[in-house]
C-alpha positions, 0 to 999 in steps of 0.5 A, a space after each residue: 503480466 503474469 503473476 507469481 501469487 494474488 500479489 505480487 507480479 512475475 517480473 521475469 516475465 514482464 513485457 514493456 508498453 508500447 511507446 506512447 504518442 510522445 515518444 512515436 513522435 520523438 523517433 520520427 524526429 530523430 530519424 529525420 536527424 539521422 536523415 539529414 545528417 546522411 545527406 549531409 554526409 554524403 555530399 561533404 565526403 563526396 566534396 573532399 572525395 573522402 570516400 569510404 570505399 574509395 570509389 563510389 556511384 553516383 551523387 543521388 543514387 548515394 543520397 538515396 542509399 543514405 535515405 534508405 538505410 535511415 528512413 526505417 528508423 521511425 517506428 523503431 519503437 513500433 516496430 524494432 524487429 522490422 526496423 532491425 532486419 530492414 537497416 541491417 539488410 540495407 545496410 550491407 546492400 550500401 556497403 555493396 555498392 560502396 556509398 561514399 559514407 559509412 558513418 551514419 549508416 552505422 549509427 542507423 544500424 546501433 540504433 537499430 539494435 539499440 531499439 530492439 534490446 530496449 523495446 522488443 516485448 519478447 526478451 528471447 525473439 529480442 535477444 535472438 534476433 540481435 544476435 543473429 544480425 551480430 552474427 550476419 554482420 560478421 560475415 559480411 565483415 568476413 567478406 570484406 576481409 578475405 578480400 583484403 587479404 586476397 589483394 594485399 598489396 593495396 598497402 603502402 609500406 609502413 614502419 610499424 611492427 606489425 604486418 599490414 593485413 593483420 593490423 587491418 584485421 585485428 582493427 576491423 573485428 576489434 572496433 565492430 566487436 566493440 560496436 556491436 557489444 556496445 548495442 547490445 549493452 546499451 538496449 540490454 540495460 535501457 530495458 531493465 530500467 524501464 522494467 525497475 521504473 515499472 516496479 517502483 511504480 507499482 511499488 509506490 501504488 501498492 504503497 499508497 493503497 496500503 496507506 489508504 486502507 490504513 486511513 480507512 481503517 483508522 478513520 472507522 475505528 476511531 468512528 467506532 470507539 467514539 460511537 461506543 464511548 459516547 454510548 457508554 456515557 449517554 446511554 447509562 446516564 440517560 436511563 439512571 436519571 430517567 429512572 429516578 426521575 420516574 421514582 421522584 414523578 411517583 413518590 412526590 405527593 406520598 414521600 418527599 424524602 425519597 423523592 429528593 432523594 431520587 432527584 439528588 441522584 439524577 443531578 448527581 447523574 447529570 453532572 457526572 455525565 456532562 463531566 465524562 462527555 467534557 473529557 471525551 471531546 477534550 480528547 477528540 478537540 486535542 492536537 495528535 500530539 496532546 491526544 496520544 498524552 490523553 489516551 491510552 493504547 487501547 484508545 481509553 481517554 485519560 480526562 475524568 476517566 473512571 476506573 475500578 474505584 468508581 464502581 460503587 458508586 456506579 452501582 449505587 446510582 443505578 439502584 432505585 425504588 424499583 431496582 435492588 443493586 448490589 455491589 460486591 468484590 472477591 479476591 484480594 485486589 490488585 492494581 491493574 492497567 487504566 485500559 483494562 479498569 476503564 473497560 471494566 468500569 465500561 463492562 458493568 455500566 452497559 450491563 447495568 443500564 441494560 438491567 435498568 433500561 431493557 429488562 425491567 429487573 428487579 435486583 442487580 447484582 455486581 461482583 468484581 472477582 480478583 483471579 491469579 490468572 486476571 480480573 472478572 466482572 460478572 452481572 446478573 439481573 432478574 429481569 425478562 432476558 434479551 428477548 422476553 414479553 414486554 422488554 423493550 428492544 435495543 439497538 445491539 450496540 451496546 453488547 458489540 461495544 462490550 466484545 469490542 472493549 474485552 476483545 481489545 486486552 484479549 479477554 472473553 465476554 459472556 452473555 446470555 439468559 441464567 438458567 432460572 431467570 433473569 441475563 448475565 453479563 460476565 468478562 475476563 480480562 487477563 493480566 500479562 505476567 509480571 504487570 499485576 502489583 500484589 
């Protein structure tokens, strides 16, 4: 079928399938119906002596004529346009000869029209090639009726209004223009239902891949947040307690203060991360119902969900003997959104386990700026950079989840090595009008 763009198909121009096995079984159990009730006919009219012409040949060459005109009807599916030039000529060489019935042979040739309205595949050989045996019929019927008309007196007298002959020929192209309309009709409109059936079906399969790929790509972002969630949550926590675990391993023997410090921090640490992991599986145990309660539009999980106010204490726990951390705020602060503190708050905890983990820094520095045009965090560090000797390498995940979380409130995220030494990490999130609180 052609097709009007990538999409859509050209249904003007659709052409129906051929008939299925079923259905090429079906006709030739219907043109054996048809068969059988010709012969049927044949004999009982010819039994009343009800014959149609009035006079006719006899007996089997009018069951033969009967076979003839019905037997073409078993490919009419197959092959409608034969099937149609074939009943349509034998139909006329019947009446010629002036079988005893005209009743079936009628109902062969509405079928036959019929056939090719619903099943020619070429709508204009189809529409054609109907109207041209219309046409034909007509003259034949022209035939019959000038002949009439040439003999008159065949009439008995009668008493209604109207002459004889011209009642005749007002009945005669009444009743076959109502018949052959009729076929016309008919296989007109059974071949736009087969063409409405089609589309819905493609609609419902377009329908149905739509839904698809929407699963799909529901499943794999909700794999990708979960991923990036539980990243932010083990990643960070895992290298701060390692870290002071490793301060608390050096200083043990020289400074048991520090030392108890450092290990203060890491149960500290432990604890706040077996909370988080607690509210992420809460999240995902939950029914659908009670996890859109427990999440936000950005998919941030509401349970033990950590925001702007839990920055200090998130740069505090990254400090170490080894590594500075600071922690500083700019602008008068404002209330934002819980998606876009959780980001924040997620932002600044990649960068500094980074700091921590990878770049073997020596001072952090964090500061949160209060813009009139939105929010911004900015992280700076002295270690080696992304790529320096000796920095251990990471996976990458937790740069892509940082883009990701930006990406979701329609901010910007920078990283890269500063100028003079040392990697920085700075986001911008922008508030929409009206939705900060001074």
């Amino acid at each position: 079928m052609a097709q009007v763009n990538d999409d859509e198909p050209d249904w003007s121009r659709w052409r129906r399938p051929r008939p299925t096995a079923r259905q090429r079984r079906n006709d030739a159990w219907v043109a054996l119906g048809v068969m059988a009730g010709a012969l049927f006919t044949i004999v009982v009219v010819n039994s009343m002596g009800a014959l149609a012409f009035g006079t006719a040949p006899s007996l089997g060459e009018q069951l033969l004529w009967g076979a003839a005109v019905t037997l073409p009807l078993v490919v009419r599916r197959r092959f409608p346009l034969v099937v149609l030039f074939a009943v349509g000529a034998l139909f006329i060489l019947a009446q010629a000869h002036q079988i005893g019935d005209n009743f079936v042979p009628s109902l062969a040739l509405f079928l036959a029209i019929y056939s090719v309205g619903a099943w020619e595949r070429s709508r204009v050989v189809a529409r054609w090639a109907r109207v041209g045996v219309i046409v034909a019929m007509f003259c034949w019927l022209g035939v019959a009726l000038a002949a009439l008309l040439l003999d008159p007196g065949q009439f008995p007298a009668v008493g209604g209004p109207l002459d004889p002959v011209l009642s005749a020929v007002l009945y005669n192209l009444g009743f076959n223009l109502m018949f052959f309309l009729s076929a016309y009709f008919f296989g007109e409109m059974a071949w736009l239902a087969a063409r409405r059936e089609a589309e819905l079906e493609y609609r419902a399969d377009q329908l149905r891949r739509s839904q698809e790929e929407n699963t799909r790509g529901a499943l794999v972002s909700e794999r990708v947040r979960i991923a990036r969630d539980l990243h932010d949550v083990v990643a960070h926590h895992v290298s701060v307690m390692g870290i002071q675990a490793g301060a608390a391993r050096r200083v043990l023997d020289t400074d048991i203060d520090l030392a108890r410090t450092a290990l203060d921090t890491v149960e500290t640490t432990a604890r706040t991360a077996i909370g988080e992991l607690r509210g992420l599986l809460g999240v995902l145990r939950a029914e659908p119902v009670d996890r859109d309660r427990a999440a936000g539009s950005d998919g941030a999980e509401h349970v033990a969900s950590p925001g702007l106010d839990q920055l200090p204490e998130l740069v505090e726990r990254a400090a170490s003997p080894e590594l500075a951390a600071t922690f500083a705020v700019f602008g008068e602060p404002y209330r934002v959104s819980e998606g876009v503190a959780l980001s924040v708050y997620r932002v600044v905890q990649e960068a500094l386990t980074n700091a921590v983990k990878h770049a073997a820094a020596r001072t952090v520095e964090v500061r949160l700026r209060y813009l009139g045009t939105g929010i911004e965090v900015d992280v700076t560090d002295d270690g080696r950079g992304p790529s320096g000797p000796g920095r251990e390498p990471g996976s990458g995940l937790g740069l892509l989840g940082m883009r990701e979380r930006v990406a979701v409130h329609g901010g910007e995220l920078e990283t890269g090595p500063r100028r003079d030494a040392g990697y920085r990490v700075r986001a911008r999130f922008p508030h929409p009008a009206g939705s900060a609180e001074r």
